[in-house]
N, C-alpha and C positions, 0 to 999 in steps of 0.2 A: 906554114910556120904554125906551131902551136903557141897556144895561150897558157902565159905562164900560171902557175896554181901558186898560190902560197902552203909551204909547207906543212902549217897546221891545217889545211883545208884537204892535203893529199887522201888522206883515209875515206873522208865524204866522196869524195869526187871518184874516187877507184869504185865504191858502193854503188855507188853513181850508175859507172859504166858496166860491172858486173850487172846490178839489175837491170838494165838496158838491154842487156846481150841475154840476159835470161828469158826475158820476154819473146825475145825472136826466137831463141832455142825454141819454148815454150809450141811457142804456135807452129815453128817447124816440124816439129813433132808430133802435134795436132795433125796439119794436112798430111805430113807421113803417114799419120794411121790411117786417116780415108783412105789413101791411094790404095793402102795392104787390104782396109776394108774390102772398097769396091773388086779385088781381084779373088776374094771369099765368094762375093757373093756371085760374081759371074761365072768361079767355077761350081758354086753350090747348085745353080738354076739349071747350067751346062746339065751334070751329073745326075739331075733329079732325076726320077723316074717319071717316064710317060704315061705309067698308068695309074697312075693316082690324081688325075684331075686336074687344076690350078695350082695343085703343090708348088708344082715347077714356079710359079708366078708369083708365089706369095713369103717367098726369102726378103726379110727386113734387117733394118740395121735400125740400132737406137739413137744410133747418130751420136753428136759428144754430148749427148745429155751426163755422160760417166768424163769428169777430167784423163785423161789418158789413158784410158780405157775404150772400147769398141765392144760389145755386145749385138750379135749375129742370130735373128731366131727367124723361123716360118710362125707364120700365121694360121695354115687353113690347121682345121680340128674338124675331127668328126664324132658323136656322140657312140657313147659306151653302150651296153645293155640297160643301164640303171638311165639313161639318157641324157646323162652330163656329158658335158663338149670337154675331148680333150685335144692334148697336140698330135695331130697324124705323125708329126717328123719322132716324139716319142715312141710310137708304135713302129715306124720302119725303123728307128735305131735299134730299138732294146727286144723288141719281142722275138722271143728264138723261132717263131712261126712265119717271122718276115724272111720271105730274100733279098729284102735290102740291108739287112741287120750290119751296124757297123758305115756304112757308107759316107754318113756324114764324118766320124771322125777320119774315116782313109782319105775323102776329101780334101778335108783341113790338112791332114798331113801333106797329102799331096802338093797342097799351095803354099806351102811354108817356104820354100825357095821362093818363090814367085811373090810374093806378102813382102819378102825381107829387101828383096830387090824393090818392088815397088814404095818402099821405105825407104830406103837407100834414094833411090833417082830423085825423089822428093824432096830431101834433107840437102842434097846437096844442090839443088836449083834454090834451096832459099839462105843458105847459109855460105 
């Protein structure tokens, strides 16, 4: 049996339950994103190339430091001619001299199925 409200009190108490249910949404949607994260980043490491060192090893995530958002980057960097460190994953993406050119985003595409599902299974074990 429920608890009766008084009438002037309905609007409070609806605000009530609304924020209450936001909060869950909130965070289901949080661990939703890890799950899509984590399936980035196993296919990111999968795909790397083998001849590029620790590349393969060194796919990061920022984790929720970003509210709902996810950011996805590598680490390792290797030094230019002028000898500043940059990102190796910029040089396999963008340089037209690379044969990986392109790889990271066909990647991504590639797991966008697989992301949205792993979104989905998540959302709906918490909600």
């Amino acid at each position: 049996m429920s608890a009766k409200i008084e009438l002037k009190n309905l609007g409070k108490k609806i605000s009530e339950i609304v924020e209450e249910y936001g909060d869950e949404v909130y965070e289901a949607v949080e661990d939703g994103l890890d799950s899509a994260e984590k399936e980035l980043l196993n296919n990111l490491k999968s795909k790397s190339p083998e001849d590029t060192g620790d590349y393969k090893k060194r796919w990061r995530s920022k984790g929720r430091k970003y509210k709902l958002k996810r950011y996805v980057h590598n680490t390792k960097t290797v030094k230019n001619a002028d000898g500043d460190s940059i990102p190796l994953s910029n040089i396999l993406e963008y340089s037209e001299a690379s044969k990986h050119q392109g790889l990271i985003r066909k990647t991504f595409e590639e797991s966008e199925s697989e992301m949205i599902n792993a979104f989905e299974e998540t959302l709906k074990g918490k909600i």
